[in-house]
Steps between C-alpha positions, in 0.01 A plus 500: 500500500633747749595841438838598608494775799597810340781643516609781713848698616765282578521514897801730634812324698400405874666673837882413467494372155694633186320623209593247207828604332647731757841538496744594789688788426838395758544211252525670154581892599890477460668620842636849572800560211336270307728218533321118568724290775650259323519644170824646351539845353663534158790619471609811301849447314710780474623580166888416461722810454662537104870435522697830490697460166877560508489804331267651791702347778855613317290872499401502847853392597651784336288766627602340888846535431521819303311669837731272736793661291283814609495470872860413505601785337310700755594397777897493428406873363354577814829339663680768343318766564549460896867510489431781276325679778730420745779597346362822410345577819818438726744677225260820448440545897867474581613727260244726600631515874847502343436817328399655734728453757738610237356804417399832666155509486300648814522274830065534442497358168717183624325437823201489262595320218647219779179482712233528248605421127743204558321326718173507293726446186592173646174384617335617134808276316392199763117519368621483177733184562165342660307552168785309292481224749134524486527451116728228530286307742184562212736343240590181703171412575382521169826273389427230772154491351605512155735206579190305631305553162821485290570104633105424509552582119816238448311251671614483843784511710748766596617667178522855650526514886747807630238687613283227678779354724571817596189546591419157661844555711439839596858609396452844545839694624386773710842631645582678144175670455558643871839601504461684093191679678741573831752605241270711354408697853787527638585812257184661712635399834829657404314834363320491832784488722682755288226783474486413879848530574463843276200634701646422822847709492265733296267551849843462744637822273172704517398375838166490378394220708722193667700265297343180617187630509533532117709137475184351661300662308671350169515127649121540562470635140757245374354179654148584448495508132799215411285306706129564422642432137669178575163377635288629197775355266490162719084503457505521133798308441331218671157547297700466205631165572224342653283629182769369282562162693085442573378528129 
């Protein structure tokens, strides 16, 4: 009977061989974002919104319209107020001039009051008509949006849509805003020609200095302010529409 050989450590795996139970790692490591080609992700499901319950939407609905009422209200208000202003301003201004004409106050005091306060009385009353039709512009874009929630709230459709087609159509008169504005200076132009009219046969009766001399000198001063006005007036009366129009 033989013995059997004994028994020693098991031999290790030859040049180019595996070890026994080795494993690649490219086959079982997932790939970068750890999604396997071929194999579908699961899908998350959104949950559905609660109905809004009459009583909310009826709410909601109320609180559009009561601020649509609002808006309106504004802007009609600050309708108003620019005729207000003009009305004023041109009335005021021309009784002004009238008065004075009328009176006998010093030739100084008129050629002052005609080249200085009218002029910048005018211009003041024309910054104020610009803030109304600021305001107005404010108030109708915040009704053409209100009329967008207002219909999303009814469902649909075109419940409420002044505001949008005037909008979408660009109906926008500009001939009365220029000619109320024109109306507005021309009680300036007409205090400018008469304090210069004033000064002049003022300077032909003193012979202080030459008579055109001082009629150039109040078309210089005449032209230079009507129309470094009319182009800061233009500037911001064009900022306020394209703010108004672009929101």
């Amino acid at each position: 009977m033989t013995a059997d050989p004994p028994q020693g450590p098991s031999p290790g795996p030859l040049p180019g061989e595996l070890p026994p139970g080795w494993i690649d790692p490219a086959v079982n490591s997932p790939p970068p974002g750890g999604r396997v080609p071929g194999q579908t992700q699961p899908q998350t499901q959104t949950q559905p919104q609660p109905p809004v319950s009459p009583e909310t939407l009826r709410n909601q609905l109320d609180a559009r319209l009561a601020e649509y009422a609002t808006l309106r209200q504004e802007s009609l208000q600050a309708i108003s107020n620019r005729i207000q202003v003009m009305n004023f301003a041109f009335t005021s201004l021309s009784l002004i001039l009238a008065a004075l004409l009328a009176s006998d106050v010093p030739r100084s005091l008129l050629i002052l009051v005609s080249l200085l306060f009218v002029p910048i009385a005018s211009k003041a009353s024309a910054l104020v008509w610009l803030g109304e039709y600021h305001r107005s512009q404010r108030a109708g874009q915040g009704v053409r949006l209100l009329e967008g929630r207002i219909n999303d709230l009814l469902g649909g459709g075109e419940h409420l849509s002044w505001e949008k087609s005037l909008y979408s159509q660009s109906t926008h008169m500009g001939y009365p805003y220029i000619a109320t504005v024109l109306f507005m200076l021309s009680t300036g132009v007409f205090g400018e020609f008469l304090g210069g009219f004033y000064l002049t046969q003022a300077a032909e009766e003193t012979a202080a200095f030459p008579s055109l001399l001082c009629v150039a000198l109040v078309v210089v001063y005449s032209l230079t302010i009507e129309v470094s006005f009319l182009f800061f007036f233009r500037k911001r009366w064009i900022a306020i529409r394209l703010h108004s129009h672009g929101a």
